[in-house]
C-alpha positions, -999 to 999 in steps of 0.1 A, spaced: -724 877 -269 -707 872 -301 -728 876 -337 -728 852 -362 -734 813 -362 -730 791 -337 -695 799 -319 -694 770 -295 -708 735 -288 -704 716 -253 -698 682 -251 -716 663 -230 -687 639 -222 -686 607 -246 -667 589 -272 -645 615 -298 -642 610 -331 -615 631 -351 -628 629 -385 -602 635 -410 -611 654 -442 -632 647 -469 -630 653 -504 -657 648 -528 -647 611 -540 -672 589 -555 -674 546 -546 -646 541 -572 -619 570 -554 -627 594 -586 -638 629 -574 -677 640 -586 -684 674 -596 -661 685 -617 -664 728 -614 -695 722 -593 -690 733 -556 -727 729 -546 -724 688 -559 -689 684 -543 -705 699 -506 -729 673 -510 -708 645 -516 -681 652 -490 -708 657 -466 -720 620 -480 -683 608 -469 -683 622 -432 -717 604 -426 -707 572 -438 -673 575 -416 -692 585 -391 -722 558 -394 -688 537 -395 -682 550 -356 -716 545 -345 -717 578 -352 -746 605 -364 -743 641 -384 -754 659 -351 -729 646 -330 -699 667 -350 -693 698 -325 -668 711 -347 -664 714 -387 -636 729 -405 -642 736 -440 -617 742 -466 -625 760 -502 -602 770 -531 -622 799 -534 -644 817 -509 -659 838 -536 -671 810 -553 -691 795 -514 -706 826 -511 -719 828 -543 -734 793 -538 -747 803 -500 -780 789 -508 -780 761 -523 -747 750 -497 -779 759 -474 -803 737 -483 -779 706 -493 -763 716 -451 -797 712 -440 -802 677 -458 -771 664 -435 -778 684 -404 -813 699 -404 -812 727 -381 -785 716 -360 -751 743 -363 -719 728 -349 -692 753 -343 -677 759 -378 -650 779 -396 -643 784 -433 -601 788 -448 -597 796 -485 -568 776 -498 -547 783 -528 -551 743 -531 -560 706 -518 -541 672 -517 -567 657 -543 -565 672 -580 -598 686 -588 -610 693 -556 -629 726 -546 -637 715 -514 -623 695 -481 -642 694 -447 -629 676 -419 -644 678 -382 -646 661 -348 -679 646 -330 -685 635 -296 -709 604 -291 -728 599 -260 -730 562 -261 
């Protein structure tokens, strides 16, 4: 058995929903959390639920995130407070999840992008 998180989710069959990523953008398209990776987690987070609430859609039915940082260093040092703001979204639910460190994202100012996919058993 592998160590670490979880390392695979099984679908159940159902409706997929590629969720493409999110940034930390605000109502008005400006991104929040300027230097703050904790507050920009929590926002993009904020953006995949409402898309997702847009499908029909809940937080636990993403099997697979893909999170993207500008610096890893940065994550880690921030591990628990990214912990309990994870837990807000997900409680103790863990889809499968990886972590890239990018020289940069699309969106100027962003430290953070996650995109992922969900299955929905209607």
């Amino acid at each position: 058995m592998p160590i670490g998180y979880s390392h695979g989710v099984e679908s159940q069959g159902g409706r997929t929903v590629y969720l493409a990523g999110q940034v930390a953008f605000d109502a008005g398209g400006r991104i929040v959390g300027a230097d703050d990776l904790v507050r920009q987690f929590d926002q993009a987070l904020a953006n995949l639920r409402e898309t997702l609430h847009a499908a029909q859609a809940e937080m636990t039915d993403i099997v697979k995130l893909l999170i993207f940082v500008k610096d890893k260093q940065d994550y880690q040092n921030n591990l628990k407070e990214i912990g309990k703001v994870y837990r807000t979204y997900f409680g103790r639910y863990f889809p499968a999840m990886s972590l890239v460190e990018v020289s940069n994202l699309f969106e100027d100012g962003a430290l953070i992008e996650i995109e992922g996919i969900a299955v929905v058993n209607d």
